[in-house]
MIVO-960934 format. One record per residue: residue number from 1; residue in three letters; x, y, z of N, C-alpha, C in turn. Coordinates in steps of 0.1 Angstrom, whole numbers, plus 5000, padded with zeros to 4 digits. Layout:
N
(NUM, ALA, (X, Y, Z), (X, Y, Z), (X, Y, Z))
...
# end
This chain:
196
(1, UNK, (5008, 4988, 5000), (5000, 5000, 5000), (5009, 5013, 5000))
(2, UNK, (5022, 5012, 5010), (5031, 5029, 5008), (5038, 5027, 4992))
(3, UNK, (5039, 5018, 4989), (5046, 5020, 4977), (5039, 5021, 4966))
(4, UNK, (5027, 5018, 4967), (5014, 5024, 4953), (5010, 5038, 4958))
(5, UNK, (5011, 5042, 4973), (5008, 5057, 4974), (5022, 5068, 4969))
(6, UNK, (5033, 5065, 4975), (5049, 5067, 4967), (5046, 5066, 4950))
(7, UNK, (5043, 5060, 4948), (5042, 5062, 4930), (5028, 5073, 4929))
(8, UNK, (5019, 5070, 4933), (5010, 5083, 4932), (5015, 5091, 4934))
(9, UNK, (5021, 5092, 4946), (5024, 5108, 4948), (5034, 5115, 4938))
(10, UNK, (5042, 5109, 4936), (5052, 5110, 4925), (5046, 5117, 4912))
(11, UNK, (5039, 5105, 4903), (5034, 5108, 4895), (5022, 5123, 4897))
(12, UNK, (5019, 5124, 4906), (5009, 5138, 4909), (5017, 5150, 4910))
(13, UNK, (5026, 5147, 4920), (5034, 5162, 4925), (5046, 5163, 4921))
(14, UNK, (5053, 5148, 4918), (5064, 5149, 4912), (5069, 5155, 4897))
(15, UNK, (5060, 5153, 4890), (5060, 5166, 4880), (5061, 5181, 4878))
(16, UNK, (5053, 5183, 4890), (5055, 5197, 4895), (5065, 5203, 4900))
(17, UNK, (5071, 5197, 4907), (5084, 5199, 4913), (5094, 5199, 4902))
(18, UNK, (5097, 5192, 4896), (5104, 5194, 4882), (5100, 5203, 4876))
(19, UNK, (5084, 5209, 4876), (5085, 5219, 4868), (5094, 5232, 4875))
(20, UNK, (5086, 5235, 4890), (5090, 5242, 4898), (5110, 5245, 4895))
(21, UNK, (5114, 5233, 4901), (5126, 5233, 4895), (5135, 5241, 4886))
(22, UNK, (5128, 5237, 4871), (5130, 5241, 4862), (5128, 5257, 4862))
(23, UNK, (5118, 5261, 4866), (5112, 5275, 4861), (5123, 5284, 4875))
(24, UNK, (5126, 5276, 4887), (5134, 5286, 4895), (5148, 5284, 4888))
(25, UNK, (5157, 5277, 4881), (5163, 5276, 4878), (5168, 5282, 4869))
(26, UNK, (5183, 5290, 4868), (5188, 5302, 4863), (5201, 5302, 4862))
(27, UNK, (5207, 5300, 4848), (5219, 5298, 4841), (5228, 5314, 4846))
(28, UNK, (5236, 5315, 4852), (5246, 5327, 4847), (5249, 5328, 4831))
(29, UNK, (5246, 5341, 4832), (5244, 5348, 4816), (5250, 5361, 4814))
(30, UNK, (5252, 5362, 4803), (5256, 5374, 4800), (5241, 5380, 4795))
(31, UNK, (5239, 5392, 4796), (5227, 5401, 4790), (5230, 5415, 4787))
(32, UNK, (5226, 5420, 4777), (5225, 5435, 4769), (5209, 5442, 4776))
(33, UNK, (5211, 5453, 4783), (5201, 5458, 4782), (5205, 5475, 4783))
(34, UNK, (5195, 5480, 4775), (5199, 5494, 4766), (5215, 5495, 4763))
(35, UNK, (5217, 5482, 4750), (5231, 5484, 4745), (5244, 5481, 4759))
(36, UNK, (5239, 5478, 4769), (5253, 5475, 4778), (5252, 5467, 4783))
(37, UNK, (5264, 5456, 4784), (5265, 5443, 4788), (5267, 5445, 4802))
(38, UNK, (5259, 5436, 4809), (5258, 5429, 4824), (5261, 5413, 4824))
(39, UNK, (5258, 5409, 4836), (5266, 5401, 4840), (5252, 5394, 4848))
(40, UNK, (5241, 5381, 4844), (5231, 5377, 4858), (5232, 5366, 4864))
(41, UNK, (5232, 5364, 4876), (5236, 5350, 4881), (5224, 5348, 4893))
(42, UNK, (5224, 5340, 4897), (5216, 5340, 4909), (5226, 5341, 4921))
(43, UNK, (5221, 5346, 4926), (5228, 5347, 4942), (5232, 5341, 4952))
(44, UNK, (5243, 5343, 4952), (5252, 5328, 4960), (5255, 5340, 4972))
(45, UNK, (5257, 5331, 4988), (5262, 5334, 4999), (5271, 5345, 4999))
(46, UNK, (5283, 5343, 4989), (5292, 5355, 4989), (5288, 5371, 4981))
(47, UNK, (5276, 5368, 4980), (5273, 5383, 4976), (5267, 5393, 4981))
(48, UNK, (5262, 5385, 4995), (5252, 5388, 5007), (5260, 5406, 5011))
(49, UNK, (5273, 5403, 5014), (5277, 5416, 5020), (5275, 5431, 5007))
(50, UNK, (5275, 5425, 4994), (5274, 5435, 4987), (5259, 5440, 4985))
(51, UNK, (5248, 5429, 4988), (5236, 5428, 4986), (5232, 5441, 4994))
(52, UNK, (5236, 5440, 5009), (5235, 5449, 5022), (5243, 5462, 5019))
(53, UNK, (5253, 5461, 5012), (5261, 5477, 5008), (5252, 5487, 4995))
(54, UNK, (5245, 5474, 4985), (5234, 5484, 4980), (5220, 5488, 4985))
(55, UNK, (5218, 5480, 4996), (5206, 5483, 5003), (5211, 5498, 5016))
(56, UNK, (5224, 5497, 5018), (5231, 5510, 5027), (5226, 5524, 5017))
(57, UNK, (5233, 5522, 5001), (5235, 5535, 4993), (5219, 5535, 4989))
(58, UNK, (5206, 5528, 4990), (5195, 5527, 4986), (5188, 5537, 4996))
(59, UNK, (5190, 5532, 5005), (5181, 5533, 5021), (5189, 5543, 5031))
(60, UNK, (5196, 5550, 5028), (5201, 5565, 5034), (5209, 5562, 5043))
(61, UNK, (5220, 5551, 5046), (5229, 5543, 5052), (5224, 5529, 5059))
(62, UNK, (5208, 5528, 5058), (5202, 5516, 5068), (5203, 5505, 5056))
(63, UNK, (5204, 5495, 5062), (5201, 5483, 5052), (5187, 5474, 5065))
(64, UNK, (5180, 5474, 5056), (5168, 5467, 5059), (5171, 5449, 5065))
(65, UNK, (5176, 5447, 5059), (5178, 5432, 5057), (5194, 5429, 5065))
(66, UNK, (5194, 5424, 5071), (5210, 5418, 5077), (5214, 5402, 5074))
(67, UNK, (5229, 5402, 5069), (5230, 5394, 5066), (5225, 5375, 5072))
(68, UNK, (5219, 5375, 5079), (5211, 5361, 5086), (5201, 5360, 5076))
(69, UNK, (5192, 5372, 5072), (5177, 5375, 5068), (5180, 5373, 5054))
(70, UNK, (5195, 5376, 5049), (5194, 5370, 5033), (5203, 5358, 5035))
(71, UNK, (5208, 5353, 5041), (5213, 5336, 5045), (5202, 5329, 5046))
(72, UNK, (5193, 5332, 5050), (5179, 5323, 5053), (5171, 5322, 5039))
(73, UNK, (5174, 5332, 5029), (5164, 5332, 5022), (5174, 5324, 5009))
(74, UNK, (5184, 5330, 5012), (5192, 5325, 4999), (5191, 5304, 5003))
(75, UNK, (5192, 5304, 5016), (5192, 5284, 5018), (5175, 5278, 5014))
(76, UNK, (5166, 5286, 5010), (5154, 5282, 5006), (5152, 5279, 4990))
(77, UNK, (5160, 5269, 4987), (5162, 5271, 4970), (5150, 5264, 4962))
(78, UNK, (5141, 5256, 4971), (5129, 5251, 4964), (5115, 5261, 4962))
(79, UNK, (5115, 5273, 4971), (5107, 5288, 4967), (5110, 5297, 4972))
(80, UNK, (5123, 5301, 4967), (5124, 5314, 4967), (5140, 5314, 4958))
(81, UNK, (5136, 5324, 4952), (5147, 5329, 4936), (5155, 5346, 4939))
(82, UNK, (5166, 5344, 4940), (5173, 5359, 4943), (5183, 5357, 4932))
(83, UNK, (5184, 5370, 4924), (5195, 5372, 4913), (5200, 5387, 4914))
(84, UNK, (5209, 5385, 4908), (5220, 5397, 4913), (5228, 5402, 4897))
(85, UNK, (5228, 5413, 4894), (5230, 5422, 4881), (5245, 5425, 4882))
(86, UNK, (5256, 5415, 4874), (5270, 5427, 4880), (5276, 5432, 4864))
(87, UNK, (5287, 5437, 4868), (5292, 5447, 4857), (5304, 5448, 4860))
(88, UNK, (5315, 5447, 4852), (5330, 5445, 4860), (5334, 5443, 4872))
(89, UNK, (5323, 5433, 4876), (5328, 5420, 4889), (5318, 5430, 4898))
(90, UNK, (5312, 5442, 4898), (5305, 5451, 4907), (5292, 5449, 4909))
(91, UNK, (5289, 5443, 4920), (5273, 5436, 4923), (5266, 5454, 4921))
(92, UNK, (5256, 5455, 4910), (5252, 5466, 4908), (5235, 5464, 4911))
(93, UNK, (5228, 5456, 4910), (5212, 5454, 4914), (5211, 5436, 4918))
(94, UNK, (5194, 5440, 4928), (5196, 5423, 4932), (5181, 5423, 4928))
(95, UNK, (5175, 5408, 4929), (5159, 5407, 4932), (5157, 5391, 4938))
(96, UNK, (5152, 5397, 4949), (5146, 5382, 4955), (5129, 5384, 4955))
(97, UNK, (5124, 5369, 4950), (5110, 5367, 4954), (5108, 5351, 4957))
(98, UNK, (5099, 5351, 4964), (5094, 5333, 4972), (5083, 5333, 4960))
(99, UNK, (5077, 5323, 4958), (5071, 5312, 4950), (5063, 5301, 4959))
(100, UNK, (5046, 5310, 4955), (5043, 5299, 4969), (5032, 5291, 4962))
(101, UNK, (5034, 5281, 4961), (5024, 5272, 4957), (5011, 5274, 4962))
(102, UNK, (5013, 5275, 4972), (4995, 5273, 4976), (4986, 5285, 4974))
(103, UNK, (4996, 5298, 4976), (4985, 5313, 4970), (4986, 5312, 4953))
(104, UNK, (4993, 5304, 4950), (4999, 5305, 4934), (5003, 5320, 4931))
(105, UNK, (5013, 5327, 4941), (5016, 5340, 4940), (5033, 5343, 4942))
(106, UNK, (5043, 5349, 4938), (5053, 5349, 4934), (5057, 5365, 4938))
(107, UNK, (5056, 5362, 4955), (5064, 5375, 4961), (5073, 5380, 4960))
(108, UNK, (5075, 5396, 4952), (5087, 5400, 4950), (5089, 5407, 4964))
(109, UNK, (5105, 5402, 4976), (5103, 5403, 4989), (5116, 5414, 4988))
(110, UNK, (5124, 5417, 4977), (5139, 5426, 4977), (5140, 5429, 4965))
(111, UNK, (5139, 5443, 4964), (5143, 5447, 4948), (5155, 5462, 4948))
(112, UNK, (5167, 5460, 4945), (5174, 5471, 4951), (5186, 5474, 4938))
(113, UNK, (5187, 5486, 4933), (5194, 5490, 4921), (5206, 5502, 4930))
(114, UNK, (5216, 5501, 4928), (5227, 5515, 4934), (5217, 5526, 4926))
(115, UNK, (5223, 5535, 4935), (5218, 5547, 4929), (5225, 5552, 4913))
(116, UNK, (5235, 5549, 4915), (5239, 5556, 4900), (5238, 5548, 4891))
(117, UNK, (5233, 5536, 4892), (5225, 5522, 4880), (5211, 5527, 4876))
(118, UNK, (5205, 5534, 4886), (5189, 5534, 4883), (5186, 5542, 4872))
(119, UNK, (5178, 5537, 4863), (5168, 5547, 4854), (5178, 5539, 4843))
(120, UNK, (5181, 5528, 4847), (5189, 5521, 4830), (5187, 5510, 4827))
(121, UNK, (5175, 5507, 4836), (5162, 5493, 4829), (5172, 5481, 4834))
(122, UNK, (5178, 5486, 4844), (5183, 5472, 4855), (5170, 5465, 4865))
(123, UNK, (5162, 5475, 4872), (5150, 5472, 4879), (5145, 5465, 4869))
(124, UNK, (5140, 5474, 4861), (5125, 5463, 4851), (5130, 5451, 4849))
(125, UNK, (5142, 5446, 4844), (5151, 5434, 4838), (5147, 5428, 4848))
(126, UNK, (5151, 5435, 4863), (5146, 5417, 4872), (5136, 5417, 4873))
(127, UNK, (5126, 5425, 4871), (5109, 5421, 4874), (5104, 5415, 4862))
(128, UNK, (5108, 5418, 4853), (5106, 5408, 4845), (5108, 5393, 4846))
(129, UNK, (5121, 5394, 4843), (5124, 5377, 4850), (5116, 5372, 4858))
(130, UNK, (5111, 5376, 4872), (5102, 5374, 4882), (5088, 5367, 4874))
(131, UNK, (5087, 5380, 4868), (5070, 5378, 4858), (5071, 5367, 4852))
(132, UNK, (5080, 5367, 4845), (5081, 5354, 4834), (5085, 5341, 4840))
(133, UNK, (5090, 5336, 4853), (5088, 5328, 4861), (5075, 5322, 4865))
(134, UNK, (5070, 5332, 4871), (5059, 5331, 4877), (5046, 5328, 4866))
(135, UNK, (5049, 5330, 4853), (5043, 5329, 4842), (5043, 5312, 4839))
(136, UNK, (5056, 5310, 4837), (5061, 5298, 4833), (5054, 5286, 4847))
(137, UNK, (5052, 5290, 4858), (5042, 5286, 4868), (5030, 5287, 4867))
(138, UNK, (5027, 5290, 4861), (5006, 5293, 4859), (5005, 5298, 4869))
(139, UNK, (5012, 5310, 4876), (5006, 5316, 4889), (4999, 5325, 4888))
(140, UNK, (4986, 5327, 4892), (4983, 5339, 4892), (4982, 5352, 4895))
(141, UNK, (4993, 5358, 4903), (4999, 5369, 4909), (5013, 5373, 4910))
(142, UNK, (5016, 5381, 4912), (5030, 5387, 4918), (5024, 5397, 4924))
(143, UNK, (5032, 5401, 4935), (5028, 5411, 4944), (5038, 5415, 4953))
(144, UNK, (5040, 5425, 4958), (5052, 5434, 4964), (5042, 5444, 4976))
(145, UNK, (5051, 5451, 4982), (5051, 5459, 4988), (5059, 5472, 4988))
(146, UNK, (5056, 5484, 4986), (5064, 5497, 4984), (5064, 5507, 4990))
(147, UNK, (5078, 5510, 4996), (5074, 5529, 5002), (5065, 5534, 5000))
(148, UNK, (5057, 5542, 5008), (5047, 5549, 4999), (5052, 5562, 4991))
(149, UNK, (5065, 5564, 5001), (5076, 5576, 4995), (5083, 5569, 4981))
(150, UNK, (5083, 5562, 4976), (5087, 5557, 4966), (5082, 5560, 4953))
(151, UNK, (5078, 5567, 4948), (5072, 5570, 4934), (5076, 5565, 4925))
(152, UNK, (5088, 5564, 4927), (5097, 5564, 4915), (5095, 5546, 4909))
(153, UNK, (5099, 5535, 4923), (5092, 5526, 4917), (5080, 5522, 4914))
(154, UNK, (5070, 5529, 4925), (5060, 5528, 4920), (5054, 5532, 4909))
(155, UNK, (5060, 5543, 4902), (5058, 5541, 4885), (5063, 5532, 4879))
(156, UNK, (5073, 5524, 4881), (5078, 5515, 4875), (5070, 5504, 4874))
(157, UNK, (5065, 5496, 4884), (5055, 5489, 4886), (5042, 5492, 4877))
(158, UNK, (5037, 5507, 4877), (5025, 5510, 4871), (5030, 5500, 4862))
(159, UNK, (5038, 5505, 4855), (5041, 5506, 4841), (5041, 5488, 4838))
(160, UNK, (5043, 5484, 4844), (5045, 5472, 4844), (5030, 5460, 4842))
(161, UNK, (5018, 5474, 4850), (5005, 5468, 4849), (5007, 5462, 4862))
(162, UNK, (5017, 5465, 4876), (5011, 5461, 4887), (4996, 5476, 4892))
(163, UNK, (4987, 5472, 4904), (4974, 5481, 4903), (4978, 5480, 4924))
(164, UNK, (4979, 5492, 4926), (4976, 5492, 4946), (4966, 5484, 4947))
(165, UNK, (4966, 5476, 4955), (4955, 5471, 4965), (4949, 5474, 4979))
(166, UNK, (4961, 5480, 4983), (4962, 5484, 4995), (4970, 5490, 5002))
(167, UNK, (4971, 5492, 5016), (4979, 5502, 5022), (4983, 5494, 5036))
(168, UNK, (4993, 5490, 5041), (5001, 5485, 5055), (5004, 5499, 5060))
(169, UNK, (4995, 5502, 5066), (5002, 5512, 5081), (5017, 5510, 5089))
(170, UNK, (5028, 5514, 5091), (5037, 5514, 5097), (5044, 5498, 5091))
(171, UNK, (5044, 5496, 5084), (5048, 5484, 5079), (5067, 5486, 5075))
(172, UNK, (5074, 5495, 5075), (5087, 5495, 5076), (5095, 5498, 5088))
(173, UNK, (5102, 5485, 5091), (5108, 5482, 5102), (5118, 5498, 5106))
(174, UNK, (5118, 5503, 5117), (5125, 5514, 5119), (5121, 5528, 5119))
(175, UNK, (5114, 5538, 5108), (5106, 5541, 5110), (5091, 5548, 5108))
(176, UNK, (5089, 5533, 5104), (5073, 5529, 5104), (5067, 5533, 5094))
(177, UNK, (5075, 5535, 5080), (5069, 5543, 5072), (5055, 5534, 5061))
(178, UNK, (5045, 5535, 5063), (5037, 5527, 5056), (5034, 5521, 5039))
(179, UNK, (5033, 5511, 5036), (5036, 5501, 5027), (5026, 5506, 5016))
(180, UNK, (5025, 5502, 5007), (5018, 5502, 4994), (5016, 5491, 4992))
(181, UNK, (5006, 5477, 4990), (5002, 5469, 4987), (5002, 5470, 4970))
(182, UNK, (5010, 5458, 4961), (5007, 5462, 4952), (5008, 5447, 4940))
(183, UNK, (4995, 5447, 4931), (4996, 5430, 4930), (4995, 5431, 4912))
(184, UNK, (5000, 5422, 4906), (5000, 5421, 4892), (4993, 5408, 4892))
(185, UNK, (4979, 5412, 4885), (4968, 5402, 4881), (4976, 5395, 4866))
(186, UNK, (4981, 5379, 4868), (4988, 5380, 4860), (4977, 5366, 4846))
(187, UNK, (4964, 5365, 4848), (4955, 5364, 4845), (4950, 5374, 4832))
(188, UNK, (4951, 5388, 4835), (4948, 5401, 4832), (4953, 5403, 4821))
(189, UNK, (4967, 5398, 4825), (4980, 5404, 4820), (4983, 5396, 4804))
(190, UNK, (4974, 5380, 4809), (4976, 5369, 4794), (4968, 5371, 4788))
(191, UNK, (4958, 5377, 4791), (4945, 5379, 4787), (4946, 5391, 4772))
(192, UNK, (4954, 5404, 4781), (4957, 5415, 4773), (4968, 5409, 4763))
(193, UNK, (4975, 5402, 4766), (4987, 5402, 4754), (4983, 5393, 4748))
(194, UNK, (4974, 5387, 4747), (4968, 5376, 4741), (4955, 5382, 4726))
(195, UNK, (4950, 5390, 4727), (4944, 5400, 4722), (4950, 5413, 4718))
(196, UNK, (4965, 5417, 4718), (4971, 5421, 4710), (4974, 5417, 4697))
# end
């Protein structure tokens, strides 16, 4: 009887997992975006400290996240995906998001560009990726949370076709600055490019 339920299970979820697998899974590459070569890999242990030095020049010397909080996330390799943008060896942008099977939703939980990278389609590159993950999952969401002082990504996102949902009161650790709920119906999203 366990070994005819062992092959069920297999055959049911064991494909999934392979998919899952496959779809978190991310070759180091070279990439062109607006004409300049970068550098994408996924995020290994040793980048943690530069992860935290762009979240310093991001966040007005604070880094949100300490290195344990991305050790923990980076050892979760069956849902959750962090990749990192470099450029003559210089960790220049990151993005982490979890992958949760059971909301079928694809949390983007870290999205962080240096300041003097931004505005050169480093951000969008990793949310993209993210999208098209989460695509390649039949998920139906991605969703984030944003300064509400943040405009700047938050046009980014518009643009993207993420829509507010909501608002987290004091939701940033330190101080307390409140969240932007914000979700890409990704449903919406197949629907419209599908009827282009």
């Amino acid at each position: 009887m366990l070994k005819k339920f062992k092959t069920w299970y297999k055959n049911v979820f064991g494909s999934r997992e392979l998919e899952r697998e496959e779809a978190l899974g991310v070759k180091n590459h070279s990439v062109v975006i607006r004409d300049v070569s970068y550098f994408v890999a996924k995020a290994m242990f040793t980048d943690i400290p530069e992860m935290i030095e762009i979240e310093r020049a991001v966040y007005a010397g604070k880094a949100p996240w300490d290195s344990t909080a991305f050790a923990n996330e980076l050892r979760r390799e069956k849902d959750r995906l962090y990749l990192v943008i470099r450029r003559n060896d210089q960790l220049l942008a990151f993005i982490g998001s979890t992958f949760d099977e059971r909301t079928q939703d694809a949390h983007i939980t870290n999205i962080a560009v240096l300041p003097d990278y931004q505005d050169r389609g480093l951000g969008r590159f990793l949310m993209s990726i993210m999208i098209k993950k989460a695509q390649q999952l039949d998920y139906k969401t991605v969703s984030l949370e944003v300064r509400v002082s943040n405009q700047q990504a938050q046009h980014l996102y518009g643009e993207l076709d993420f829509k507010q949902t909501g608002i987290k009161r004091g939701y940033y650790f330190g101080d307390h600055e409140d969240a932007a709920d914000m979700v890409l119906d990704l449903e919406t999203v197949a629907v419209a490019a599908d009827n282009q």
